[in-house]
N, C-alpha and C positions, 0 to 999 in steps of 0.2 A: 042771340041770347037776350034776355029781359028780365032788365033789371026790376030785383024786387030782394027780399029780405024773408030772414028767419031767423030761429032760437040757433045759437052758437050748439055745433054737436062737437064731439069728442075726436081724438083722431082713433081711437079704436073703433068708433061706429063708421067713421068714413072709412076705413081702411076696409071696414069689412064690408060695407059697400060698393067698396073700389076691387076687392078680390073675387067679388060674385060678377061683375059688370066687366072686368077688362079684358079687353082682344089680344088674342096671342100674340107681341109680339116682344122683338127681343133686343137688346141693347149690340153698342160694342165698345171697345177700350180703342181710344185716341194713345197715339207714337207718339212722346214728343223725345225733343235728342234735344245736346249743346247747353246743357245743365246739370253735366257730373252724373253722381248720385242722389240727387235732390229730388223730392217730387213733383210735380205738375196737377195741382187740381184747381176746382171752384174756377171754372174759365166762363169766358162770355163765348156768347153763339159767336162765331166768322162774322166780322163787317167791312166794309170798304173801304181802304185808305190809299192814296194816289195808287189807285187803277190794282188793287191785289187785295184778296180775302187773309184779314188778318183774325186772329184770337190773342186775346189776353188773358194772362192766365196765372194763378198763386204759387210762387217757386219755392218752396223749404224742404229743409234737414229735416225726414220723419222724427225726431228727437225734439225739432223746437217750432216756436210759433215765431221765430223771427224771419219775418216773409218778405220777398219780389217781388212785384209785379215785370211781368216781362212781355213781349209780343212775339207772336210767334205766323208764322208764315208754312203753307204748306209744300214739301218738295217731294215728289217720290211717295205718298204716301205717307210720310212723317210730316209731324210739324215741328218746323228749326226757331231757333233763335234769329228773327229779323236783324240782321246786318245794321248796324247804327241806330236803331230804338233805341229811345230813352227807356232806362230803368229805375221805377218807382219801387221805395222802402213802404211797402202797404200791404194790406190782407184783402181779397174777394173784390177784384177787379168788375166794373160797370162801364156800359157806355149808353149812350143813347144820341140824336141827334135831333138840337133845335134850331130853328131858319137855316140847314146846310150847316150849323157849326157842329164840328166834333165835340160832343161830352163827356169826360173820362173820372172814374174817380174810382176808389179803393177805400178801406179804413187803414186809419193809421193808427197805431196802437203805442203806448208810451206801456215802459216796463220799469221796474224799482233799480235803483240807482245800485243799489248793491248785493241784489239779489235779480241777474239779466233773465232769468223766466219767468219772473213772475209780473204779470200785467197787473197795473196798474189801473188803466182807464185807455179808451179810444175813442176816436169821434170818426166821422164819415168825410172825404177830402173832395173836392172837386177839381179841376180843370177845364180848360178849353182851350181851341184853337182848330183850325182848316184840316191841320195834317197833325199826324203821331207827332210827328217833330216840331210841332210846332207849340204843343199844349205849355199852359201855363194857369199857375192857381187863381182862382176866384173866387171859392165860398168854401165855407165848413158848414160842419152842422152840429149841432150841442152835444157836448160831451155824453157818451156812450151811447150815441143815439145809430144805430146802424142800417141799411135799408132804407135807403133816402133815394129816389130815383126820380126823375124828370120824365113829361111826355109832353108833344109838342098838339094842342089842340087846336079845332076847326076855326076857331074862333082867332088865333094867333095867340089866345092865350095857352101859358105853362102849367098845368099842372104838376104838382109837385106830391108823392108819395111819402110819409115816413114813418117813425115806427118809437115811438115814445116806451120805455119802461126803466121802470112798472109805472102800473098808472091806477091810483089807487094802490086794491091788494088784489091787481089783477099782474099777470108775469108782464104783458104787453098787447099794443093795441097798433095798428095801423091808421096812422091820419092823413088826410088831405087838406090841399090847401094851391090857390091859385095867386100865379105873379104876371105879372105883365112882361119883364123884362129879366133877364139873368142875374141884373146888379140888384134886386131886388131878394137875394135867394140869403137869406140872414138867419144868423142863429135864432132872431127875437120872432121874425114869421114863422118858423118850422116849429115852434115851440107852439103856435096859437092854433096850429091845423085844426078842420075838424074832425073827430073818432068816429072810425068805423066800429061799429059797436057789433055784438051780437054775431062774431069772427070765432074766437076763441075763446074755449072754456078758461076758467080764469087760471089755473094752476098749465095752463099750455100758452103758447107763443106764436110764431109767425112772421113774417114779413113779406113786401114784395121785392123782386128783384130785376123784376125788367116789368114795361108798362108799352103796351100799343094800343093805338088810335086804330077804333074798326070803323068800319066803314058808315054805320048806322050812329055814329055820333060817340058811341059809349067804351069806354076804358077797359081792353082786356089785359090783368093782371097775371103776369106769369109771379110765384112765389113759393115758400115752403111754407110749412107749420109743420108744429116740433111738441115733442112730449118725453117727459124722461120719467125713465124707470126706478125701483128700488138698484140701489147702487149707484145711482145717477149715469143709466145706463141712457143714451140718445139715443131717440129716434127720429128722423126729417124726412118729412116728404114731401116731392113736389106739387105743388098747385095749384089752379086757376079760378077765376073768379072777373066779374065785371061791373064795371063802376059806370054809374051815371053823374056825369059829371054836374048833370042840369037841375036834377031832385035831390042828388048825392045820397042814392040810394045802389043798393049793391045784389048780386047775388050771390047762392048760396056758394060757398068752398068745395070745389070738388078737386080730387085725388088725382094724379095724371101720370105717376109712375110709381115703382116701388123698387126696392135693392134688388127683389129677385129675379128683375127683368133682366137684370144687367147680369156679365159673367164675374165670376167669382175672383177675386184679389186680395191685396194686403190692406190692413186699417192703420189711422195712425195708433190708435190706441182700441183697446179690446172694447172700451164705451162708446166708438165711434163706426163700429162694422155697419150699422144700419141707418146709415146716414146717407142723404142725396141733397144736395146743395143747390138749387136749380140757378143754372148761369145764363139761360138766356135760349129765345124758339126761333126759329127758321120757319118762315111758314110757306106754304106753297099751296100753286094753284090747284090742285088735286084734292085738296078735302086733310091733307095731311102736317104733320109739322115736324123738325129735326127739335129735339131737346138737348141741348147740352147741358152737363151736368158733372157736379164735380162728386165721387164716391168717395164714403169711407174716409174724407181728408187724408185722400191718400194718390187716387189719379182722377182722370177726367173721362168720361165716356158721352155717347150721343145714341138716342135712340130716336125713332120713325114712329109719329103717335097720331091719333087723328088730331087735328085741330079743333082746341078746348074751345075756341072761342068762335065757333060758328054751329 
């Protein structure tokens, strides 16, 4: 890919560019077990933790937003609940990894003292440490700022992804911004990033969710962008894009799945049916890549897509 730039389009035009252009192919719904009746979405692609493919992933009562994070391991074809993980009180589980250290983080979300569903405000959490059990906090990031992700560059420098809104009387904006070292990762740096401009029409949104180092130097952005309806009906979809870290120059947003790939299931809410949450790519040697993805805020599925970033 090559990096370059253009006018911010709509997600109605990308979508219908993304419906004339996409290869047939077809999703499918992840098991998971050993969490009642609660649901399982918004999870991170499988990654390695002493020696076994783990996923993290959003545990709630379809009823509320008060969420888990939990890990989960695969047995049989299901994914269970890992046997002594730690369990974090957060929303929309992230990982990534820098020098060999695990990075874990989630939003945390604060609610009204005397009214428990209704949210308040949230900020983005961090972690780290070698093993699952080993994590412990190190950074936040400024209140309701969500979509903050790290990627570990050629240079040993950190690039750092975030997502400011509103900014102006724009809904939101994706910033960038480089640290040398983890202890450096502050509310006051993530506030100065600079904007990716020219992403999203202003009354639409976005973020990224997961970021890798390609081989040619430049930053492929796994994310969604988002647009709501009359009736403040959602709709999210996943997408890819690449950053040059060196001109900090980017390319265009392109579409990489849509709801109807996947099979049909429950939502949490009727303004949520058409929703995809991208958690994270698997990529492989074939020209292809696993998407994981959370549907409908309601379960998790994974689909087999080309790889957006080559």
């Amino acid at each position: 890919m090559q990096a370059s730039a253009q006018q911010a389009q709509s997600c109605a035009v990308l979508f219908e560019r993304f419906q004339r252009e996409r290869p047939d192919r077809r999703g499918e719904k992840l098991v998971f077990s050993g969490v009642g009746e609660r649901d399982v979405y918004n999870i991170t692609a499988p990654f390695q933790d002493e020696g076994e493919w783990v996923i993290a992933g959003r545990v709630e009562d379809r009823s509320s937003e008060r969420s888990e994070v939990m890990f989960f391991v695969e047995r049989d074809g299901e994914w269970v609940v890992r046997e002594g993980a730690p369990v974090f009180a957060l929303q929309d589980p992230f990982v990534s990894f820098i020098r060999g250290e695990l990075i874990f983080g989630g939003v945390e979300v604060y609610f009204d003292g005397d009214d428990p569903h209704y949210v308040t405000s949230w900020r983005t959490v961090f972690y780290r440490g070698f093993r699952i059990r080993d994590l412990e906090p190190f950074a936040k990031g400024p209140l309701t700022m969500k979509d903050i992700r790290l990627v570990e560059l050629n240079s040993g420098r950190i690039g750092v992804f975030t997502r400011p809104m509103p900014v102006g009387d724009a809904r939101a904006m994706i910033g960038y911004l480089e640290i040398g070292e983890l202890d450096e990762l502050t509310e006051q740096a993530m506030e100065k990033a600079d904007l990716l401009y020219d992403q999203f029409i202003k009354v639409e949104w976005g973020g990224g969710n997961e970021a890798h180092l390609l081989r040619n130097g430049l930053i492929g952005v796994l994310g969604h962008v988002a647009r709501m309806d009359e009736g403040n009906i959602r709709h999210y979809y996943p997408m890819a894009f690449a950053y040059d870290p060196e001109n900090r120059t980017h390319t265009p947003i392109k579409l990489i799945a849509s709801r109807d790939m996947f099979p049909d299931g429950p939502a949490k809410r009727p303004d949520l049916e058409d929703v995809l949450f991208s958690g994270g790519l698997r990529r492989h040697e074939d020209g292809t890549a696993t998407l994981y993805t959370g549907v409908s805020d309601a379960e998790a599925h994974r689909i087999v897509i080309d790889d957006p970033f080559l």
